[in-house]
N, C-alpha and C positions, 0 to 999 in steps of 0.2 A: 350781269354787268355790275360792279362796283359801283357804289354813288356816285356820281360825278359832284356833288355837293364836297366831297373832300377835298376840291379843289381850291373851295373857300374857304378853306384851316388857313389862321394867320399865327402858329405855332408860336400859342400866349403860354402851352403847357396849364391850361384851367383840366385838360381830360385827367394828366399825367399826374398832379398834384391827386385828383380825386380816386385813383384806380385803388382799389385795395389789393390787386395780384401786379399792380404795375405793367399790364400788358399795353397800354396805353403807348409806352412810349414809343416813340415814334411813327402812331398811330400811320398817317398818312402814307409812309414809306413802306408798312406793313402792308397793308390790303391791298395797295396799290400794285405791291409784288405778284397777286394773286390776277392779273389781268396780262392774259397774254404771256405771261414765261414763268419758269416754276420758279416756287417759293424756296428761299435759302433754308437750312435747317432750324436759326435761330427762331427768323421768322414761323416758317410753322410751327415750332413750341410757343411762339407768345401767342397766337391766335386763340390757341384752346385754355390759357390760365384766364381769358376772360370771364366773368363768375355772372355775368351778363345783368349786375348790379345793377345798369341804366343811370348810373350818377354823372359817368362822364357825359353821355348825350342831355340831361337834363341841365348840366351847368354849363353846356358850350354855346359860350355865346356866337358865333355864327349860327348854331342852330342846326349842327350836323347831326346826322342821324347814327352815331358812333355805334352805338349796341346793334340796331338793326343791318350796321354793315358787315360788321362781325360775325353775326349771324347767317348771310348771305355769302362770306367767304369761309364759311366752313361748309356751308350747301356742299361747294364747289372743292374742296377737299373731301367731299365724302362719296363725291359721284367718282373721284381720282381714285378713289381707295387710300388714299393718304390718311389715316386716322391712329391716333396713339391706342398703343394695346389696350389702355384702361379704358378708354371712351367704347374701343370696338369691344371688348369683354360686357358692357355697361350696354351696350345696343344688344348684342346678339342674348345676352341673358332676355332681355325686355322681349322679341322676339321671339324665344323660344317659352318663355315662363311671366311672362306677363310683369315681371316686378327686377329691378337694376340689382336684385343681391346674388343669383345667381338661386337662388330657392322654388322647389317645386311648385309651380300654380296652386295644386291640390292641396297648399299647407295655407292657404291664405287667410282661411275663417281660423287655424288652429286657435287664434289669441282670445278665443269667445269661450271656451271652455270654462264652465263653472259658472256663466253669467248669464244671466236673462236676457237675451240679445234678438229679437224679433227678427226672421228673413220675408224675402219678398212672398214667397209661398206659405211659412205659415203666418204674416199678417198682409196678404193680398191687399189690403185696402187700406194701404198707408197712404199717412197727408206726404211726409219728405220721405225720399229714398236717399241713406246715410250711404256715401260713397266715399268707404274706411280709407282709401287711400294706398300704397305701395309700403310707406316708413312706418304708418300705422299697424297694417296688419303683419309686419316683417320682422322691422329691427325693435333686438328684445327693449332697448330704452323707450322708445316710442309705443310698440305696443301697451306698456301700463298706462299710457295717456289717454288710448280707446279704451281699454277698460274702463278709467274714472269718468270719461264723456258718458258713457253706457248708462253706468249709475246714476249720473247726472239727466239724464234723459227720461230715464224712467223717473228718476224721481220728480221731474216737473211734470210729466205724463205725458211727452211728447209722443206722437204719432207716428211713428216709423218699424221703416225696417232696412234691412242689410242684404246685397246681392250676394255672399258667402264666398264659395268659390266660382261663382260666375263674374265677379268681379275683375277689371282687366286693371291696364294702364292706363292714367289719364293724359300721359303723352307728353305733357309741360317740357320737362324736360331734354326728351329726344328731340321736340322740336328748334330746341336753345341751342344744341350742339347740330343743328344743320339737318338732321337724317328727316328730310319732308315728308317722302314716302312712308316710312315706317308709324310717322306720326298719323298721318290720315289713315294710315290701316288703322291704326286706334281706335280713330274718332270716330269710323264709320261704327267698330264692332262695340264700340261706346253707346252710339244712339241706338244700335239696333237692337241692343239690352234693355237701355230706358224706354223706349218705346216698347218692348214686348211684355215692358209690365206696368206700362203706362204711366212711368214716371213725370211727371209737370212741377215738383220740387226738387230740387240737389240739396243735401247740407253737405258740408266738407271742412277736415281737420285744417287740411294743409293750406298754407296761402298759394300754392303750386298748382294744385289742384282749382282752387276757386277762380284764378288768373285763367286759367287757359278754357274752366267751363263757360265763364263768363264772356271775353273777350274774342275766345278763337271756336267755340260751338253755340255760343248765344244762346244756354240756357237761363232760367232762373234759378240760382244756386246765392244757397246764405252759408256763412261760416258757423261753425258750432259756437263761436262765443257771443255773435250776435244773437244766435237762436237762445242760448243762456242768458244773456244782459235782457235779453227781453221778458225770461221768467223772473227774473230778478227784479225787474222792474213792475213788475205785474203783481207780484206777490205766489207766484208757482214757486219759486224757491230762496230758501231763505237760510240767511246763516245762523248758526248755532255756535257756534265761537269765532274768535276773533285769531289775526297773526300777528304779534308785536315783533314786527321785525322791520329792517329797514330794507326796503325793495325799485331796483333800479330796473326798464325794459330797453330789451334791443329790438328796436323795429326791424321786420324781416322786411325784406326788399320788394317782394311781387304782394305783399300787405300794405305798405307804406307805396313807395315811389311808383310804382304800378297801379295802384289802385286806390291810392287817396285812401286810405283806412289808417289814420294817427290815432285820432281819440277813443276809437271805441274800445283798443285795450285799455290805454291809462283810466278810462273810467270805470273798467273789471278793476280793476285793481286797487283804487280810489276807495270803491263801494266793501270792499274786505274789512270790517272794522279793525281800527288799532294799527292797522300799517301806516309805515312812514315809506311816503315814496319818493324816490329822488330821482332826476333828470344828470345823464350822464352829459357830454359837454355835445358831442354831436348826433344830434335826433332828426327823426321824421324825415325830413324832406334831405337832409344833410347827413341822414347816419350810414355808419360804414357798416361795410357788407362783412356777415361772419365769413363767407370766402367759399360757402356750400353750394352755391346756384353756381346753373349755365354747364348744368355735369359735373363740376367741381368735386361733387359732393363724393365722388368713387376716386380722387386723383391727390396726389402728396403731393406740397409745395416744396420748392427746392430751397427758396429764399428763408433764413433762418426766422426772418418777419414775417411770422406765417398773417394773414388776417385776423383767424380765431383768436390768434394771444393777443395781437393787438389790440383788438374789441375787449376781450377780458381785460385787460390790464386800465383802459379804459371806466369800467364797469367798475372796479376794484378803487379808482381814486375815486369814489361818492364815497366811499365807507358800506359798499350796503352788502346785506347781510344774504342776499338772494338774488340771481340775476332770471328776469322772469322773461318768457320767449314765449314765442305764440307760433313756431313756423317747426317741422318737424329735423328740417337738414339743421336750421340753427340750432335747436338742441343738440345734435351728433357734434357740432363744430364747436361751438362754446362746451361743454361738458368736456369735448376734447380739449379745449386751451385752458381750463382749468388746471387739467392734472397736468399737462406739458409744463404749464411754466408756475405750478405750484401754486397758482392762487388758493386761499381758505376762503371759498366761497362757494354757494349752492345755486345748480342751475335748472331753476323749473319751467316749466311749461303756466301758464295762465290758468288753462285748464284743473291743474293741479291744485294751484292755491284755490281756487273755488270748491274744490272736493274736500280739502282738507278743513275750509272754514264751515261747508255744508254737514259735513260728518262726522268731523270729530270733535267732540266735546271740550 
């Protein structure tokens, strides 16, 4: 059943202003369609450009539960079989192959080759189990991010090890696009890994990953930058040069609005000597979605205002010389609006610039 909360929409357009895919509009009449008689075509294309940012429900002042509804009326489009080719290509890879690119399970450690990277077997008695992630261990941009995490681990001496190719999906996102089922088959073959190697820490790349261990398995799972900020703070790791350059962050959405995690990157990034950091115009609780979440992340916008370029072009009026990102889909999305709409700018991962100040001279 559809919220019946949508019934309290006093159509101010506070959702519509804040949608970064625009699926917003006409919120009410949209989901509203999905009760009791089928949805028009229009309609079912807006439902899935939702990127399940959470800003429309966070600024509606009624207090409607806007992203949760959407969520809920895609449920019920995926029990219909109504699902756009790319979402179903994006399910049935995950399904057959553990990860949304459509790549063999069996290729999932490939990105460890050449690195000191500790598994559950040969270091049985790790304090955290590092759970690499889908974009981590997959797509080629993101795998060099687990590699500098790698080094970065070892070099504070941190205590872990990697599941390899027993490693699955962590679900996040099949669950955002409706498919319930598919998600708890995860979660169950999820815990039944951590439990058979008695995992009691999580660390994790992705804010995707830490949102749904956290909130939808209720484990204890910490992000790798906090496990880094804390060597950092401790004296385990220490930099060796500085970045003179001018660097602006895009809060990822299930880091930020999900989960209340604003300042622990700006202060990775703060602690880099010789940076100059700058605040782009809309952050943290108010910043706009690179346009990657909610499935997004496998689907082309039609609207020539994609998200991605608007976030970069955004990014691009500070002057800064770096756009730093902490989330795996945002780098795929920003790195894409870069080259789309020609910006001269560079898009790192957090991670990154910590490796670079730690190890390069």
């Amino acid at each position: 059943m559809i919220d019946s909360s949508l019934n309290s929409c006093i159509q101010c357009g506070t959702c519509v202003s804040s949608c970064c895919s625009k699926s917003t509009l006409n919120l009410r009449r949209i989901l509203a369609s999905f009760v009791g008689k089928k949805a028009s075509i229009w309609e079912f294309e807006q439902i899935w450009y939702c990127t399940t940012c959470h800003l429309c429900q966070d600024r509606c002042p009624r207090g409607i539960a806007l992203t949760d509804t959407i969520v809920r009326a895609r449920e019920k489009l995926i029990e219909s079989g109504n699902v756009p080719p790319d979402v179903r290509d994006m399910l049935i890879s995950i399904q057959k192959h553990r990860n949304p690119f459509g790549i063999s399970k069996f290729k999932r450690d490939e990105w460890v080759k050449g690195l000191d990277v500790p598994t559950v077997k040969s270091n049985p008695d790790f304090d955290y189990l590092w759970f690499v992630g889908c974009a981590h261990s997959f797509d080629t941009r993101n795998k060099q991010i687990a590699a500098k995490t790698a080094q970065l681990f070892n070099e504070m001496g941190l205590n872990y090890a990697i599941l390899g190719r027993e490693e699955g999906c962590c679900g996040n996102d099949v669950k955002m696009v409706g498919e319930e089922g598919l998600f708890e088959l995860l979660k169950q073959e999820n815990m039944d890994i951590f439990n058979k190697y008695g995992a009691k820490k999580i660390v994790v790349l992705s804010p995707h990953c830490y949102h749904i261990f956290k909130n939808e398995y209720g484990l204890d799972v910490r992000l790798a930058i906090e496990v880094i900020y804390d060597a950092i703070i401790n004296g385990e790791l220490r930099f060796k040069a500085g970045i003179e350059k001018k660097i602006t962050f895009h809060d990822p959405c299930y880091l930020g609005r999900y989960n209340n995690i604003y300042e622990l990157p700006r202060e990775l990034i703060r602690a880099i000597p010789l940076v100059d950091f700058v605040e782009m115009q809309r952050v943290k609780e108010r910043s706009f979605c690179c346009g990657g979440g909610g499935g997004n992340i496998v689907r082309d916008y039609l609207d020539a205002k994609r998200p991605n370029v608007i976030r970069v072009q955004e990014a691009k009026r500070t002057n800064a010389e770096i756009l730093a990102v902490a989330c795996p889909f945002c780098m795929t999305m920003l790195e894409d609006g870069v080259k789309t709409s020609g910006v001269e700018m560079e898009v790192k991962d957090i991670i990154e610039l910590i490796w670079e100040a730690v190890f390069q001279d």
